[in-house]
C-alpha positions in Angstrom: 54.9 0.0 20.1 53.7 -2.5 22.6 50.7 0.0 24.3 49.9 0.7 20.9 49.2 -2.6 19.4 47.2 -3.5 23.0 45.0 -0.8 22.0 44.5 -1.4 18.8 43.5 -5.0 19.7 41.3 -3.8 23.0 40.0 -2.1 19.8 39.1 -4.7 17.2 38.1 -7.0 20.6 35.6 -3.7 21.4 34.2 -3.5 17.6 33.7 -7.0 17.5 31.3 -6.9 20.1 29.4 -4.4 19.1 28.7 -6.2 16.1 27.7 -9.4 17.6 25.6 -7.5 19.7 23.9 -5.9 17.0 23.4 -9.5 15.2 21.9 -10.9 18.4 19.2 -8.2 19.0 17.8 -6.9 15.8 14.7 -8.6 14.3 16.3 -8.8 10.7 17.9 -11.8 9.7 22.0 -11.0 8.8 23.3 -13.8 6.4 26.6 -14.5 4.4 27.0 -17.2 1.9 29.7 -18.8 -0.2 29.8 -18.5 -4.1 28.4 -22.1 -3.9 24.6 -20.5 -1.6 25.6 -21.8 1.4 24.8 -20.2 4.9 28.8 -19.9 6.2 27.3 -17.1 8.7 23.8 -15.9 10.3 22.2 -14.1 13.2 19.5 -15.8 15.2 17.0 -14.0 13.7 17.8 -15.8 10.3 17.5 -18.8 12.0 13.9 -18.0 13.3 12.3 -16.8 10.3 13.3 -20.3 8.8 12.5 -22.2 11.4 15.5 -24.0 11.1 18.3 -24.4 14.0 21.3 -22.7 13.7 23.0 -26.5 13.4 20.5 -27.6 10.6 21.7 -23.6 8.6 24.7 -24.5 8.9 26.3 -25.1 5.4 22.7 -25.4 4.2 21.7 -23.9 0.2 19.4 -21.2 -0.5 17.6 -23.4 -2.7 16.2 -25.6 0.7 14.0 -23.4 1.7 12.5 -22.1 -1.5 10.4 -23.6 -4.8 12.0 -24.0 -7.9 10.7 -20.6 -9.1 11.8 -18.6 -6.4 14.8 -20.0 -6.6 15.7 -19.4 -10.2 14.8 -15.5 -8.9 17.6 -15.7 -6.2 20.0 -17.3 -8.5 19.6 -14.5 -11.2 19.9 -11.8 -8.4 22.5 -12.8 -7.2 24.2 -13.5 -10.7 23.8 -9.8 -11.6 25.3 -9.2 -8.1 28.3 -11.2 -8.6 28.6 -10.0 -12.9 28.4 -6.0 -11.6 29.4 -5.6 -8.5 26.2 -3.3 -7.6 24.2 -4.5 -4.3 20.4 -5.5 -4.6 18.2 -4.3 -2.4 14.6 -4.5 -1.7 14.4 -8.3 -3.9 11.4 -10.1 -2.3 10.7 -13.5 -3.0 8.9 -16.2 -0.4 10.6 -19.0 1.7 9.1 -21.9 2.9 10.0 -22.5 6.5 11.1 -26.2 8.3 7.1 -26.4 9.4 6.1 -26.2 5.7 4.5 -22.8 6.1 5.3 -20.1 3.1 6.4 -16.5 4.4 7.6 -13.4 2.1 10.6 -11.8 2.6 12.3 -8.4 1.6 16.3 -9.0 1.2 19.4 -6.7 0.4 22.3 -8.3 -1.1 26.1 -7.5 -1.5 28.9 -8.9 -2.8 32.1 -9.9 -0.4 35.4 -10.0 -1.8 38.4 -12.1 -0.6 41.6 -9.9 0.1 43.0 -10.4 -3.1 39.5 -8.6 -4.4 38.0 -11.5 -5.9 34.5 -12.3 -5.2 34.6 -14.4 -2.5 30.4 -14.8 -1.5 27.5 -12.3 -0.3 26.4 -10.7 2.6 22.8 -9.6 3.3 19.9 -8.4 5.6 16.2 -10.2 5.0 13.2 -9.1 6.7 9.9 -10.9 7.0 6.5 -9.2 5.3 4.4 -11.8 5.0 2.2 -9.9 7.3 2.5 -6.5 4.9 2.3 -8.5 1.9 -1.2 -9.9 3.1 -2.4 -6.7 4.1 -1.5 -5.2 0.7 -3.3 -8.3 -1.1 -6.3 -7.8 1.0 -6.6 -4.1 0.3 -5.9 -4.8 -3.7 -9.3 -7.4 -3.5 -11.2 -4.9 -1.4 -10.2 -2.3 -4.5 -10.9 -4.5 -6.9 -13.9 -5.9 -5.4 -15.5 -2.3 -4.8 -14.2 -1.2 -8.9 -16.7 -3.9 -9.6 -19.6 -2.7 -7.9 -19.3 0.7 -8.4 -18.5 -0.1 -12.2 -21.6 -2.4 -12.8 -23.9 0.2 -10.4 -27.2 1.4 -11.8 -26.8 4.2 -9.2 -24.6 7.2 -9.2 -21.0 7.2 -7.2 -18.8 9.9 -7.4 -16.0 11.1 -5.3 -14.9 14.7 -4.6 -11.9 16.2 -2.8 -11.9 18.3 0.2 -12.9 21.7 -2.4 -15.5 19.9 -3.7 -13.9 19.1 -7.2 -14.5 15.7 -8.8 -11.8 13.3 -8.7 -13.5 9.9 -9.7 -17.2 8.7 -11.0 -19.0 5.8 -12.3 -20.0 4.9 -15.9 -23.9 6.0 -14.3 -22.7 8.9 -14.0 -21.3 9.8 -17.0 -24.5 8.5 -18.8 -26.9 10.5 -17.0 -25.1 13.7 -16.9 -23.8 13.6 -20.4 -20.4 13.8 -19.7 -17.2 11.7 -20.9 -14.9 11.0 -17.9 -12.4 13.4 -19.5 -14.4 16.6 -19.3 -16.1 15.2 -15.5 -13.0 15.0 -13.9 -11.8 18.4 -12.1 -14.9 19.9 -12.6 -16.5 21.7 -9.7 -19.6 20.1 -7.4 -21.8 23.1 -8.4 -22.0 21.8 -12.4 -24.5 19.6 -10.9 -26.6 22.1 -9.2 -29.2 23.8 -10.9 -27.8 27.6 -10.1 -30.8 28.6 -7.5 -30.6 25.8 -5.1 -26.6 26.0 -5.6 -26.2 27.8 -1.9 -29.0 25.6 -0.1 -26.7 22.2 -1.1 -23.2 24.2 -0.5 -24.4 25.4 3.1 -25.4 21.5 3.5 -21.8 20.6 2.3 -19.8 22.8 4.3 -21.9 22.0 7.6 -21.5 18.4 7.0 -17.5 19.2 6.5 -17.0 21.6 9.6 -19.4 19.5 11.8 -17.6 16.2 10.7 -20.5 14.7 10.3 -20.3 11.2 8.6 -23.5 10.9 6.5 -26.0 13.8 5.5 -28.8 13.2 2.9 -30.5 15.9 0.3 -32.2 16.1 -2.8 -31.7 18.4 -5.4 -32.6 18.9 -9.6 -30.0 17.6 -11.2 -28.5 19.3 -14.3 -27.1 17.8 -17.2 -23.9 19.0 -19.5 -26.5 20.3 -22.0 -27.9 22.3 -19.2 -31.5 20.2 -19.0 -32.7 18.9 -15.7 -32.6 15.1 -15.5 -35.2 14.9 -12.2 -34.5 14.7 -9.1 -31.5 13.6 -7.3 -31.4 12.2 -4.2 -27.8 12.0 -2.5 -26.4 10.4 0.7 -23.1 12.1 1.4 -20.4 10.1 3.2 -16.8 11.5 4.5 -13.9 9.5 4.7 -11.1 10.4 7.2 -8.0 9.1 6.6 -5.6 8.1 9.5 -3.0 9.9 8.4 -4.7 13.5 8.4 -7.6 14.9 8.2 -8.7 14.5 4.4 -12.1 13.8 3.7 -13.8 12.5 1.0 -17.6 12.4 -0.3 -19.1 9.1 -1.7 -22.4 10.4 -2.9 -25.2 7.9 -4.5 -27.2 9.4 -7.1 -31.1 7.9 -7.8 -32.3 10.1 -10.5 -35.9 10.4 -10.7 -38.7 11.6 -13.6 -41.0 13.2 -11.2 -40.3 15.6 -8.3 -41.9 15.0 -4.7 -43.6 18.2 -3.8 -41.2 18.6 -0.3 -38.4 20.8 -0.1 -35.6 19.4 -2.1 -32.9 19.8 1.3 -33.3 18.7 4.1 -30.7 19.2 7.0 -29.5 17.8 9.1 -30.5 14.1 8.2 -27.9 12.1 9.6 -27.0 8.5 10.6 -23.9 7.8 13.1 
């Protein structure tokens, strides 16, 4: 009995270990807390995305390092934590650190239980994405501040896909081709095209696509749903490549015009770099 209960203790001492090691090195703060909020356990990483020493943590409340109306959002999470039983994950809320600095952070949550099985506190993981979240808002303003332009435009935008079916244009658009957004979308490039310049402007397309060429410029009648010409259209094509693969997209500007120059209507290549 005696080599077994050594082992079993070399064991547990082994597992133990491990753990601690794992607390020490990973960038996520690890956090337990008493039904009360309390910090009763933490990793050092907890203790740097506060900003607080692990002396100061000690004992300290969740609601320390948080507003008032983040911390009415940790209390109800954790209330349905505690009233169900079911983890949380994914919660964000933001923290303000020692310095006085506010940071977003991503938490999971679970609920500890005593050995008697009665809820005894929680247990966690929170990870900082303040840096994430500010790349997200930044993106959302860009969005929102291109929608505006592009909304408000006298010009033409459009946008294709890779097969040269549309997948988004402007309110100009839609007024000078006659077309409600709901018939536009999906429909093919070559609805624009008056039928015998249709190859001349597809050649220019497919060049500009194979080539990876950013910007390409031609001019073409434009033809409306009702199948009249509404002038000339003159149209810089632009690709976008995303980093993720190689998906490209056309942001076209349309400047419709009553009278037609008497040069050829493409010209290729035109390109800036």
């Amino acid at each position: 009995m005696k080599p077994q209960k050594e082992a079993a203790s070399e064991a547990l001492r082994t597992s133990e270990e491990q753990y601690q090691s794992i607390l020490r090195n990973i960038e996520d703060g690890y956090y337990e807390i008493n039904l009360r909020g309390d910090f009763i356990f933490f990793n050092d990483a907890m203790c740097r995305i506060l900003g607080y020493s692990r002396k100061e943590m000690t004992r300290m409340n969740y609601r320390r390092f948080t507003d008032k109306e983040n911390a009415e959002k940790i209390f109800q999470t954790f209330n349905n934590v505690y009233q169900t039983g079911n983890p949380s994950k994914g919660f964000d809320w933001k923290i303000i650190r020692k310095n006085g600095t506010e940071r977003f952070v991503e938490a999971s949550l679970s609920l500890q239980k005593d050995s008697s099985c009665k809820p005894a506190g929680f247990l966690g993981i929170i990870r900082d994405v303040t840096e994430r979240r500010q790349a997200e808002d930044a993106l959302r303003q860009s969005e929102e501040r291109y929608r505006t332009f592009v909304e408000n435009a006298s010009d033409v935008v459009f946008r294709t896909d890779v097969n040269g079916y549309f997948t988004f244009a402007n309110p100009a658009m839609l007024r000078i081709t006659g077309y409600s957004e709901k018939e536009f979308i999906g429909k093919h490039y070559r609805v624009l095209v008056r039928q015998d310049k249709y190859g001349e402007v597809m050649k220019l397309l497919v060049g500009q696509y194979k080539s990876r060429i950013p910007n390409t410029y031609q001019e073409f009648p434009i033809v409306q749903k009702d199948g009249q010409e509404n002038g000339l259209a003159k149209i810089r094509s632009c690709f976008l490549k995303r980093a993720s693969r190689v998906a490209f997209r056309q942001w076209p500007v349309i400047s419709p015009r009553t009278s037609w120059p008497k040069k050829k209507f493409n010209t290729w290549p035109h390109t800036t770099h």
